[in-house]
C-alpha positions as CSV (number, residue, x, y, z in Angstrom):
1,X,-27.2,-8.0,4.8
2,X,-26.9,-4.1,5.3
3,X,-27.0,-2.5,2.0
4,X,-22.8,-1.4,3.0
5,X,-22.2,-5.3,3.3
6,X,-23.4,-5.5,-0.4
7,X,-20.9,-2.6,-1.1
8,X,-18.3,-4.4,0.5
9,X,-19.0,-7.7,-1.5
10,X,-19.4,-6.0,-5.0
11,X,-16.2,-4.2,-4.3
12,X,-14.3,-7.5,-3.1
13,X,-15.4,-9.1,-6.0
14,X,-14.0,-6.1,-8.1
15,X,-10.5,-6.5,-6.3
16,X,-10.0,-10.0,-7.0
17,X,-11.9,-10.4,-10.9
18,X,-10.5,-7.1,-11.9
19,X,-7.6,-6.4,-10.4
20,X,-6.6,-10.0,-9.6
21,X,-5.9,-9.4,-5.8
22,X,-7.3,-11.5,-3.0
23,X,-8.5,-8.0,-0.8
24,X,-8.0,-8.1,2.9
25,X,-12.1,-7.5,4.1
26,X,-11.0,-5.5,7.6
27,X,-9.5,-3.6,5.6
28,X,-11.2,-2.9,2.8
29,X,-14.5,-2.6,5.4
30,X,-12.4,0.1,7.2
31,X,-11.9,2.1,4.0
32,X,-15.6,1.9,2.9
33,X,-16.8,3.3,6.0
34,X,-14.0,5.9,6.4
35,X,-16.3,7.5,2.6
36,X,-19.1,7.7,4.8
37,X,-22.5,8.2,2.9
38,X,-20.8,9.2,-0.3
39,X,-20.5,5.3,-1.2
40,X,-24.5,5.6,-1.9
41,X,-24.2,8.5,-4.1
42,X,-24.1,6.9,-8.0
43,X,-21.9,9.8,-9.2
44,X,-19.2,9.9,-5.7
45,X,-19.2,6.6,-5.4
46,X,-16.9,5.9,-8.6
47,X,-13.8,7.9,-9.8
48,X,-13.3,8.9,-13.6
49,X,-10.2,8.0,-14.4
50,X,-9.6,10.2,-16.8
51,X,-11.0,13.4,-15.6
52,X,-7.4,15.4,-14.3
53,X,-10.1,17.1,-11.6
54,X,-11.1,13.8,-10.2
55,X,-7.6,12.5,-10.1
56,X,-6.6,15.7,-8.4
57,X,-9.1,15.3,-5.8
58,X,-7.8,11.7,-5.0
59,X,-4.8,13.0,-4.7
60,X,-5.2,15.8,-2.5
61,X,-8.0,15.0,-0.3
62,X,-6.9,11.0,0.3
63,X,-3.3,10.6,0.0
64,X,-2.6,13.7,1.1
65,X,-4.7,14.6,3.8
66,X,-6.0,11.2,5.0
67,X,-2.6,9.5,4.4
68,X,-0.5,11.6,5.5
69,X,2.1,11.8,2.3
70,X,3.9,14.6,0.9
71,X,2.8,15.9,-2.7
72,X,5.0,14.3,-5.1
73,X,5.2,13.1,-8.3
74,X,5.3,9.8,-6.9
75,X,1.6,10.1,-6.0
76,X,0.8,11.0,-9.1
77,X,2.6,7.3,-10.8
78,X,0.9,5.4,-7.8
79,X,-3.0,6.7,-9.3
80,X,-2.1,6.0,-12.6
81,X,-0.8,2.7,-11.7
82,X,-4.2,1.7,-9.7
83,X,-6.1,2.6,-12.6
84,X,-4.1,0.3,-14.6
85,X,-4.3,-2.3,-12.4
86,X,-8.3,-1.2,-12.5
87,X,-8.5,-1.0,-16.3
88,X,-9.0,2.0,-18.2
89,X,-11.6,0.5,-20.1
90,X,-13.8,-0.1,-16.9
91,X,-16.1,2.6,-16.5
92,X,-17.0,1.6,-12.8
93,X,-13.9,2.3,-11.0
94,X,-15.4,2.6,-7.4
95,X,-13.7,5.0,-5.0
96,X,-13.3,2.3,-2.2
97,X,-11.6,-0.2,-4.3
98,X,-9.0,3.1,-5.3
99,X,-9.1,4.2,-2.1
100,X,-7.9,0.5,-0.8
101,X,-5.2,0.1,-3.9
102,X,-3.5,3.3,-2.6
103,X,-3.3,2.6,0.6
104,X,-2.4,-0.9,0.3
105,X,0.6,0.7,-2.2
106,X,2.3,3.2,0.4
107,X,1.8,0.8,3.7
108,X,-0.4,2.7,5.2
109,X,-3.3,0.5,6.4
110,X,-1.8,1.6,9.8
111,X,-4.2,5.1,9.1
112,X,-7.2,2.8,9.3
């Protein structure tokens, strides 16, 4: 297995034991290699989910721009509502499996 496969695997197992959702793996392959090399980087890899600047940057540069949605504060619930579903507590909220949440939440797997 590629060392992306074992990505895709840790962050599968992530969906369903942490977030209790049975992921769709086209999917959820699409999203991991639409983040390129920044899923081998330790420190882009996650997102802090409590840092407003990381938050902001999910926001602007993945809903926004990759989705296609308007700014509103409705992007703004749907983040906080993936990182609930994520757990606070969990320091290793990996981009992908936020990245996936979103876009599984506005219907718009059709970007991928």
């Amino acid at each position: 297995m590629s060392k992306r496969d074992d990505l895709i695997e840790k962050y599968a197992a992530d969906l369903k034991d942490k977030c209790g959702m049975n992921p769709d793996m086209d999917l959820l392959t699409k999203v991991t290699v639409g983040l390129g090399p920044s899923i081998y980087n330790a420190d882009a890899a996650t997102v802090s989910g409590s840092d407003e600047k990381e938050l902001a940057t999910v926001k602007n540069n993945f809903l926004i721009k990759k989705l296609g949605l308007s700014d509103s504060a409705d992007l703004d619930k749907a983040i906080d509502s993936v990182i609930e579903t994520y757990g606070r507590s969990n320091r290793n909220k990996y981009r992908a499996v936020i990245y996936y949440m979103l876009t599984k939440h506005f219907n718009k797997e059709s970007v991928y």
